[in-house]
C-alpha positions in Angstrom: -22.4 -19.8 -51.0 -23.4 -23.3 -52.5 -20.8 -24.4 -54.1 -21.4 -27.5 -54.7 -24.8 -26.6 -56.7 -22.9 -24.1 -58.6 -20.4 -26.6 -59.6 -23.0 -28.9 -60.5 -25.0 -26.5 -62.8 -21.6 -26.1 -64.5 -21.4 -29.7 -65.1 -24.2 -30.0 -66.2 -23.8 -26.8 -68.8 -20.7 -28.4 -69.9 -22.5 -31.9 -70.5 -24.9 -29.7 -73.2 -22.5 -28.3 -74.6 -20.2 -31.4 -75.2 -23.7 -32.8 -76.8 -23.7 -29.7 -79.3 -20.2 -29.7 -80.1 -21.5 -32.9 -81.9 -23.1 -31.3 -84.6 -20.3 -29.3 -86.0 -18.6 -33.0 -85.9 -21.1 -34.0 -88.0 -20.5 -31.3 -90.4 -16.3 -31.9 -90.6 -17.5 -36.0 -91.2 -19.6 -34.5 -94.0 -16.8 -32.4 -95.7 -14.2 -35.2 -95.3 -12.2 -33.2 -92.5 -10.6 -34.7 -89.7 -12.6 -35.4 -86.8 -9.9 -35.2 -84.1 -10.9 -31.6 -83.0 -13.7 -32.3 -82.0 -13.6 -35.7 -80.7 -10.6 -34.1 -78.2 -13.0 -31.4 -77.3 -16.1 -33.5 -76.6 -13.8 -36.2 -74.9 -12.5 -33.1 -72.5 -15.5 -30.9 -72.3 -17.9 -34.5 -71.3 -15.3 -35.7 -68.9 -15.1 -32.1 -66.7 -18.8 -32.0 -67.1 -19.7 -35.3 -65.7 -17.3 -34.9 -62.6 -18.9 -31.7 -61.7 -22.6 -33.0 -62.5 -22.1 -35.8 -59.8 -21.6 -33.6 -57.1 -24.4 -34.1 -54.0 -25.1 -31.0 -52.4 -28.3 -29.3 -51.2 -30.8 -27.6 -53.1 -29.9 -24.3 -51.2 -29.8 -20.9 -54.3 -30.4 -17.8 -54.0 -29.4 -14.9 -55.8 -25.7 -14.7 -55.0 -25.2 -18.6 -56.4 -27.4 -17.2 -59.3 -24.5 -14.5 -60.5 -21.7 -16.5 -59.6 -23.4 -19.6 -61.6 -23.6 -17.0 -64.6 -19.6 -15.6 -64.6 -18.5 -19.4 -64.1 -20.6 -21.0 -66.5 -19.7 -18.2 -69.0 -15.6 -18.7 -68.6 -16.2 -22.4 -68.7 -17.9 -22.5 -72.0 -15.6 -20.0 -73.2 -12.4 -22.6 -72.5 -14.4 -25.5 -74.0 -15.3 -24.0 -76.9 -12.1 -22.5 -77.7 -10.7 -26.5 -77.4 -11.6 -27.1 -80.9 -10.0 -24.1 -82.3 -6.9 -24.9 -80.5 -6.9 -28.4 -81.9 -7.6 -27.6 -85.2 -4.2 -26.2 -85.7 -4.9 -22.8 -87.3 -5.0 -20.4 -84.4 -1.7 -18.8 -83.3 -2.0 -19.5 -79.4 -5.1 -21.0 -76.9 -5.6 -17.2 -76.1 -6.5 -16.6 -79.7 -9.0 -19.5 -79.3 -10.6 -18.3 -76.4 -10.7 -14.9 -77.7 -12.9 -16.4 -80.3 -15.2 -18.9 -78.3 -16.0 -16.1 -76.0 -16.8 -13.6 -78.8 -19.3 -16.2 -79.7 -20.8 -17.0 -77.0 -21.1 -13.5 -76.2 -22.4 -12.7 -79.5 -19.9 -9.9 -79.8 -18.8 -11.0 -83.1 -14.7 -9.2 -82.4 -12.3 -11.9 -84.4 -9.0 -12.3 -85.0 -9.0 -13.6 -87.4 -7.7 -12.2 -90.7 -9.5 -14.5 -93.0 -12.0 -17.2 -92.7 -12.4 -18.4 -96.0 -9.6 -20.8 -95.9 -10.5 -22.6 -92.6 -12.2 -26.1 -92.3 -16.2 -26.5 -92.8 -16.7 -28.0 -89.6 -14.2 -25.3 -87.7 -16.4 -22.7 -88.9 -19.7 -24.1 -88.3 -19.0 -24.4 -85.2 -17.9 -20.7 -84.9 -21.0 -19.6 -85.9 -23.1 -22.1 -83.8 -21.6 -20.5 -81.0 -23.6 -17.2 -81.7 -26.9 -19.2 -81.7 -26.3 -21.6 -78.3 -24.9 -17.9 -76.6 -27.7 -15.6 -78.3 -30.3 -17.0 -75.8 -28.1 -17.7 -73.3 -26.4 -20.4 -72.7 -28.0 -20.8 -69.1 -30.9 -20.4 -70.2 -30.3 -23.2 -72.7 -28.8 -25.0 -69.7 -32.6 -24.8 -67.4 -34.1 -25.5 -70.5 -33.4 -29.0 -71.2 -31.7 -29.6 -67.8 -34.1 -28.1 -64.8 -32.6 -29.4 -62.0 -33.6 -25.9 -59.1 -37.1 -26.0 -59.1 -38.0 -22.7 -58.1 -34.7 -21.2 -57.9 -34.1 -21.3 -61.2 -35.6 -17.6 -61.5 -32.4 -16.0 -59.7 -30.1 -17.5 -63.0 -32.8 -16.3 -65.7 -31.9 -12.9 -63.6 -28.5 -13.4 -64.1 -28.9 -14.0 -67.7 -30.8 -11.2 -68.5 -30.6 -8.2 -70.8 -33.1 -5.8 -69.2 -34.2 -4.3 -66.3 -37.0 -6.1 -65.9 -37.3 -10.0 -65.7 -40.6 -11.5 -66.0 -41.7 -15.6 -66.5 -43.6 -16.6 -69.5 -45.6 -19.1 -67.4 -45.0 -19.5 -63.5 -42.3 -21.8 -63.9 -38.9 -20.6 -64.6 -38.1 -23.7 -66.3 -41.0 -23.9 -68.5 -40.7 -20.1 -69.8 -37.1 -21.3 -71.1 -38.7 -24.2 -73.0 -41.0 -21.6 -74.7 -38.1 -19.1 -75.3 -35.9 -21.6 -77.5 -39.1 -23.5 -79.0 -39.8 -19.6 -80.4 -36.1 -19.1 -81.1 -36.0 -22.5 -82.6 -39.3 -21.9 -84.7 -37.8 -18.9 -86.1 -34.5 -19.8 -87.0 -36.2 -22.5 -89.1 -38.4 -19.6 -90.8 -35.3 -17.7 -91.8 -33.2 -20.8 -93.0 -36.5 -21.4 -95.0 -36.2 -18.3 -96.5 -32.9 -18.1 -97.7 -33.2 -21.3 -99.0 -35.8 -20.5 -101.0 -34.3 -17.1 -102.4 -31.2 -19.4 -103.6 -28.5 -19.2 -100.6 -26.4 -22.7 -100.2 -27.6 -24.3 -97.4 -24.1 -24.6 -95.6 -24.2 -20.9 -96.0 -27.6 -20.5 -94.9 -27.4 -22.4 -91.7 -23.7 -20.3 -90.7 -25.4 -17.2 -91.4 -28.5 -17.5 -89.9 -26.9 -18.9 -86.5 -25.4 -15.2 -86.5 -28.7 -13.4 -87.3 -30.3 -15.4 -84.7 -27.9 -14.7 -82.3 -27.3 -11.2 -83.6 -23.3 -12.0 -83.4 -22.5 -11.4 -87.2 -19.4 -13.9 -87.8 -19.5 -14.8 -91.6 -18.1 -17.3 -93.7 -17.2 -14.6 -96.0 -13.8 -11.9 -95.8 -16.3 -9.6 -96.8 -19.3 -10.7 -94.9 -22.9 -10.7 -96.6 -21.9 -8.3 -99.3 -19.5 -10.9 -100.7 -22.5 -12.8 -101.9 -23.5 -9.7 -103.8 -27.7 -10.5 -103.8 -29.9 -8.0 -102.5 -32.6 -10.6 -101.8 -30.7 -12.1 -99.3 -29.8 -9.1 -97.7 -33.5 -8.0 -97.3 -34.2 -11.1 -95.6 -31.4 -10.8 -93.7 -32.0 -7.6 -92.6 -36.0 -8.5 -91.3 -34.7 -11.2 -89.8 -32.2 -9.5 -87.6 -34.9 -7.2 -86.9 -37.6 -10.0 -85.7 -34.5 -11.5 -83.7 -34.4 -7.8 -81.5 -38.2 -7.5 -80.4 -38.9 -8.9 -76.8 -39.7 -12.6 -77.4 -42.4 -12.2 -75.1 -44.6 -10.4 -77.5 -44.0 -13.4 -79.8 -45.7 -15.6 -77.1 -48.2 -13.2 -76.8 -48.8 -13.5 -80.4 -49.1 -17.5 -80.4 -51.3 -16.6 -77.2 -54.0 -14.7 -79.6 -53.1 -11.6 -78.0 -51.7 -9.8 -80.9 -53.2 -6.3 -80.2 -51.8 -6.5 -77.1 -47.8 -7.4 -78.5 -48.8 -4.5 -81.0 -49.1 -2.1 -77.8 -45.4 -2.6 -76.7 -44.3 0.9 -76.2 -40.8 -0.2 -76.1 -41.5 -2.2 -79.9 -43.8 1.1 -81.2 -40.4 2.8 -80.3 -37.6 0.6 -81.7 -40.6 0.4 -85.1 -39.7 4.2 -84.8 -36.3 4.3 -84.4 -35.6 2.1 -87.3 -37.7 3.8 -89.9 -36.7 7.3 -88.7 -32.9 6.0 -89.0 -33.1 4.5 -92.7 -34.8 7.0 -93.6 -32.8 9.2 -92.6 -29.2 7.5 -93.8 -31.0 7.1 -97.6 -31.6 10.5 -98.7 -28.0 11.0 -96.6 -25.7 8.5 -98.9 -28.6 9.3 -101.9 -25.5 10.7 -104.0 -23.3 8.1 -103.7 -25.3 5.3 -105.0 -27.8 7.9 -107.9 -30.8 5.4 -106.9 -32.6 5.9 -103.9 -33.9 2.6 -103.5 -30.1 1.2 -104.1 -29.6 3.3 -100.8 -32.7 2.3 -98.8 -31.6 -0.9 -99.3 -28.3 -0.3 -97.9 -29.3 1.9 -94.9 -31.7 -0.6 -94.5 -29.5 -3.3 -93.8 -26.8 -1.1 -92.1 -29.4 0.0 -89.5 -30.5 -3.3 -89.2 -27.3 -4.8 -88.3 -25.9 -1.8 -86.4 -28.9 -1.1 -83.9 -29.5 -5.4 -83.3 -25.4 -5.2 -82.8 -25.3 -8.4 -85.6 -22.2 -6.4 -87.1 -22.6 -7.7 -90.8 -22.1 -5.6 -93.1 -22.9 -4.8 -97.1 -21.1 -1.9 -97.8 -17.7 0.3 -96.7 -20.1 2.4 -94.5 -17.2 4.3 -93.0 -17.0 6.2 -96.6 -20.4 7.3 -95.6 -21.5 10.9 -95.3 -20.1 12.2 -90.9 -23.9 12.7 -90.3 -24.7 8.8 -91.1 -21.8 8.0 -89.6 -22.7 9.5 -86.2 -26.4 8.0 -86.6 -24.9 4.8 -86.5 -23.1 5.4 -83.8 -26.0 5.9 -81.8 -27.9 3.1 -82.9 -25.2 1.4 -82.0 -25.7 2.4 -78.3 -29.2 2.4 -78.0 -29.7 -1.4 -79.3 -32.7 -3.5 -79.2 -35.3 -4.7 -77.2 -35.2 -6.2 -73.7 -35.7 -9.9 -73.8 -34.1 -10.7 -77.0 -30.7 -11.2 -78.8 -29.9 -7.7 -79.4 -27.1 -6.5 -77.6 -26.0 -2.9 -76.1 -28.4 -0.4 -73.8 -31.4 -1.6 -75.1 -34.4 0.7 -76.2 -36.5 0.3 -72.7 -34.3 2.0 -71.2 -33.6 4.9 -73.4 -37.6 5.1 -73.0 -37.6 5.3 -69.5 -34.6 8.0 -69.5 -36.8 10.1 -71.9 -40.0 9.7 -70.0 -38.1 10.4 -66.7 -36.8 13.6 -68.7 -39.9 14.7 -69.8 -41.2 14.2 -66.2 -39.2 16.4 -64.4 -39.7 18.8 -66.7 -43.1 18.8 -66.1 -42.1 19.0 -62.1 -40.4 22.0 -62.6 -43.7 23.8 -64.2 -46.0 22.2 -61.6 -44.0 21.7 -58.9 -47.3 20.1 -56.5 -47.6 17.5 -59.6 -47.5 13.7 -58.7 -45.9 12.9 -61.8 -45.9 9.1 -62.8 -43.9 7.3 -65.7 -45.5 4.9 -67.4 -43.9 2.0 -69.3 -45.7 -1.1 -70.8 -48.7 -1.7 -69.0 -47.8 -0.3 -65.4 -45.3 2.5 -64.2 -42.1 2.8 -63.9 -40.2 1.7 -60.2 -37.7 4.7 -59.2 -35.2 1.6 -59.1 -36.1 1.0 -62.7 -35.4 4.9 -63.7 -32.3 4.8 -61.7 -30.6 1.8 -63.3 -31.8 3.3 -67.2 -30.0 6.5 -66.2 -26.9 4.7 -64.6 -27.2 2.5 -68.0 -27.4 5.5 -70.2 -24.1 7.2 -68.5 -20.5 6.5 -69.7 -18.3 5.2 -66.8 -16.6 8.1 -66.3 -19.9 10.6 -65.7 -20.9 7.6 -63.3 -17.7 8.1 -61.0 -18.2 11.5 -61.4 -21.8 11.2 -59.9 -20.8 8.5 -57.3 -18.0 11.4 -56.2 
């Protein structure tokens, strides 16, 4: 195990970050809050980082220093994000802090908070801005702006990633993380555009669309986006936590010219379906409790929308709602979005291949001379691949059970 490389990537992970905890200090110097926070935090996070950056080592990595680079860097960023919560005064212990940096980084959105309103500008900017830096991956972020492994950096996108499959953009590693946060760059701007447009303050629109981008779902609201009462801002909302769940890669095949070929995604035709088939499905369900059926598309469509990208915002006491919607979004809940984007939970790909594995063995069972092959995307499916969907799929107790 390198350590010394490992340490180093750390370092330098902590040097970005010190640099972004900058623009939340920006915002407190704006709102004529004190700065100390965050100067304490950068001062702390920039001194760690710069020791560990100036380590020598080899350039030695391989996929072992590739995971453990991942859970390190992870922990670390959780601690130094958590130092400006802890400084700020308003959080009961440094365990509640790094409760909440983690849940952002993660983009798991869990607080502990029992109110926000009443906290510092700044405090909660930086909250949010957690979701965006951790929606993409904070490594990746990291290899982005700081490639430093040359051809090893492919084991750490590895790490980072949400699926089961792990492809470059271009050749280089490196280069494929540019062109991931240039796209999730170019369309956070799009949806801060937007909601400026429809009327949304633009402190609120900047908070809110770091946790649609990073589907994490801390507001700046007690009562999330329904305080603000506007259905055109949950309609954009709700698209734009939908754009932020589709495999970025068929955005870059879309800036490529190859848009007929992004269109052929099977696992997008099947999170498309998903979606509409859900919403759908929850309006004529909660149809009675609101008399006006587009009154309830509009709320099943945002409810699906943030339930299946895990964003977790909400416009509505859905747990009022009729069992059966209730158990739908359950499931959504489970299944997710695509692989290669912000979305959270199983992810659709590999519900896809559990069904076409299904469906497959079936079909063994009738013929059983058949040479069955799954397809998925524009090759077939490895037996690795199948096995990790199904082991994906199961709840940890059906997996000890099988591993009995």
């Amino acid at each position: 195990m390198n350590f010394k490389l490992v340490f180093r990537l750390a370092g330098k992970t902590l040097l970005v970050e010190a640099a972004c905890m900058a623009i939340p200090l920006v915002v407190a110097l704006l709102y004529r809050e004190d700065p100390a926070p965050f100067l304490l935090a950068i001062g702390i996070t920039a001194a760690v980082g710069l020791l560990l950056s100036l380590l020598k080592s080899d350039t030695a990595f391989h996929a072992k220093e590739g995971f453990f680079s991942a859970g390190l860097i992870w922990v670390l960023a959780g601690i130094s994000g958590a130092l400006p919560f802890y400084f700020c005064g308003d959080f009961a212990s440094f365990v509640d802090c790094f409760f909440e940096s983690i849940s952002g980084f993660t983009t798991t959105g869990s607080s502990i908070l029992p109110a926000v309103e009443g906290l510092p500008k700044g405090i909660l900017f930086w909250r949010s801005f957690t979701h965006w830096l951790g929606g993409m991956g904070i490594l990746v972020l990291t290899i982005a702006l700081l490639p430093s492994l040359g051809g090893r950096t492919l084991h750490v996108m590895k790490a980072e990633s949400p699926g089961p499959i792990v492809s470059k953009l271009v050749p280089r590693a490196s280069q494929s993380s540019k062109i991931l946060y240039a796209i999730y760059f170019g369309l956070t701007v799009v949806m801060i555009v937007c909601l400026l447009l429809a009327g949304m303050p633009l402190y609120d629109t900047l908070v809110n669309s770091f946790a649609v981008a990073g589907t994490g779902g801390f507001s700046v609201l007690n009562t999330s986006i329904g305080g603000y009462q506007n259905p055109v801002f949950e309609v954009i909302l709700g698209i734009f936590m939908l754009v932020f769940s589709v495999n970025f890669s068929l955005y870059f095949l879309v800036l490529c010219g190859k848009v007929r070929q992004a269109l052929r995604s099977d696992e997008f035709r099947f999170f498309c379906l998903v979606v509409t088939v859900s919403v759908l499905l929850i309006a004529a369900n909660i149809n009675v409790m609101y008399g006006s059926f587009l009154t309830s598309l509009r709320h099943a469509f945002f409810q699906v929308s943030s339930i299946i990208t895990t964003t977790g915002f909400a416009t509505a006491d859905f747990a009022l709602w009729p069992i059966f919607t209730q158990l739908l979004l359950l499931a959504l809940m489970l299944v997710g979005g695509c692989a290669g984007s912000t979305a959270g939970a199983i992810k659709c790909v590999r519900f896809q291949v559990v069904l076409k594995g299904a469906a497959a063995e079936l079909k063994k069972m009738v013929h059983p001379n058949a040479v069955v092959a799954i397809f998925q995307g524009r090759g077939t499916a490895s037996p690795s691949m199948v096995t990790s969907s199904i082991l994906a799929s199961l709840p940890k107790e059906k997996m000890r059970t099988l591993g009995s």
